[in-house]
N, C-alpha and C positions, 0 to 999 in steps of 0.2 A: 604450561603456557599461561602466561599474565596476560589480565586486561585490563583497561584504567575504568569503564564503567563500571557502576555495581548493580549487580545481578536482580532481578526481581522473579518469582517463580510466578508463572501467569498461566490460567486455564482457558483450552479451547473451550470455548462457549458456543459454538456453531458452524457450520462449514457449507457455503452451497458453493456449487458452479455457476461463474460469472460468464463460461464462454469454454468452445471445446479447449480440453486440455489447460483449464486456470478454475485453479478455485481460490475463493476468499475464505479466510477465517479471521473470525472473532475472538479476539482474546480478552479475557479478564484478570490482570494484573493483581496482584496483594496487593491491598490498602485501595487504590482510587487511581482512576485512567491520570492523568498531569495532561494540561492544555498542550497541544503543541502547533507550532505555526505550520500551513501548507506548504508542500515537500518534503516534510519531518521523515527519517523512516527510523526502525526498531532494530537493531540489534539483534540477534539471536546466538545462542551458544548453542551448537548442534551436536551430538552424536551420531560421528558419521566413520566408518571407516576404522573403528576401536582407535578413534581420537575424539576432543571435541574442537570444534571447528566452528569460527564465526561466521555469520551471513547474516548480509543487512535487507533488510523489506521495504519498500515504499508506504507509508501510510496512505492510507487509499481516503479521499472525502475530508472536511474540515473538522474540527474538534467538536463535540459535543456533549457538555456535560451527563455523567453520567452513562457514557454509551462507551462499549468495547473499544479495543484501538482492531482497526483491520486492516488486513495486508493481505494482497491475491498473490499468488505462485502458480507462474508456469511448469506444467511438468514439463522437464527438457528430456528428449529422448541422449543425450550428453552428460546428463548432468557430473556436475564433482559431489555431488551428496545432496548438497542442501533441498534440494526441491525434490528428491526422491525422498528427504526422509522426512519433508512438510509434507507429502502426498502419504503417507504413511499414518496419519493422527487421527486420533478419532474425538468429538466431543467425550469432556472429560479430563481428556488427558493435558499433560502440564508439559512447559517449556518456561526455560529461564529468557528473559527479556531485558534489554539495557530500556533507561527511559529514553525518550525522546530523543531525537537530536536534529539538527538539519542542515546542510551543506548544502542545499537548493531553494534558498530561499525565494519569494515572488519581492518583487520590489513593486512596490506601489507610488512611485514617483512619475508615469506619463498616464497619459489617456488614451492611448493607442495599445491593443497587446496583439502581437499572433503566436500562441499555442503551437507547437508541433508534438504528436504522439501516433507512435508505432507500434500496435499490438502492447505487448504487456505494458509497454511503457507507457502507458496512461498512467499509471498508478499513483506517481505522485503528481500529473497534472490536471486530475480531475479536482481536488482539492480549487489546486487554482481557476480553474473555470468556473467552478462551484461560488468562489468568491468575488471572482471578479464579475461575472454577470449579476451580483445583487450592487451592482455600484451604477446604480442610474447614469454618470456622467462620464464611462469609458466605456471604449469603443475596442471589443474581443471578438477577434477572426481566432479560428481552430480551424487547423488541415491534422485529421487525424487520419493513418495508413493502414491497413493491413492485407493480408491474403484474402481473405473473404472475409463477411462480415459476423461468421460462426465463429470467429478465431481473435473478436475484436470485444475485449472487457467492456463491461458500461457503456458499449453503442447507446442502447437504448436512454439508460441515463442522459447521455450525452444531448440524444438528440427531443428529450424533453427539456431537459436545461438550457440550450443552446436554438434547437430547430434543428432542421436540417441543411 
């Protein structure tokens, strides 16, 4: 199997739970995390299945020099591999990582935003809340959903950055 990224070997640096059933992990990349814009997610090349298998993460929060790239996973009682064998990891251990990329960019061209996020799917919009609330002169509504609020990533975040 080809891929057009190139590979980076990057270490779990820490793992907590963000919410039932989602943990985040910290990875530390060879060489230096690379800026990335909000919505950016990571690549992963997985061993799943005695194949390896791609699966993309949401970059979770806005870039920060110096700081790990992180990405939360749902365990899915379904899953095709990927999030059973991210639930699998222990600090320490290594996984291969493409850099950066992002297909979800925020556009910064009005002054009006409204946010929508559904359980895991905050992942790549907390980044953008994150960013857009330090802009004094636009106006961000967020309707974020879930089943209960045990089952909801970065509520709390959420609702220090935002209010309620």
């Amino acid at each position: 199997m080809r891929y057009r990224n190139s590979w980076l070997n990057a270490k779990v640096r820490a793992i907590n739970s963000v919410a039932n059933n989602v943990r985040e992990f910290q990875l530390v990349p060879e060489g230096d995390t690379l800026p990335f814009s909000v919505g950016s997610h990571l690549d992963f090349l997985l061993p799943i299945n005695q194949n390896v298998e791609l699966r993309s993460y949401s970059l979770v929060g806005t870039y920060k020099k110096n700081e790990p790239y992180t990405v939360s996973v749902k365990q899915l009682e379904n899953s095709r591999g990927g999030s059973a064998y991210m639930w699998t990891l222990k600090v320490g251990d290594m996984v291969k990582i493409s850099q950066p990329s992002n297909h979800f960019e925020l556009s910064l061209n009005t002054k009006s935003y409204l946010l929508i996020a559904g359980g895991i799917g905050i992942t790549p919009i907390l980044g953008m809340a994150e960013e857009l609330s330090n802009k004094p002169d636009v106006n961000l509504t967020m309707l974020y959903l879930g089943r209960n609020p045990s089952e909801m990533p970065y509520l709390e975040t959420l609702n220090t950055l935002l209010g309620n």
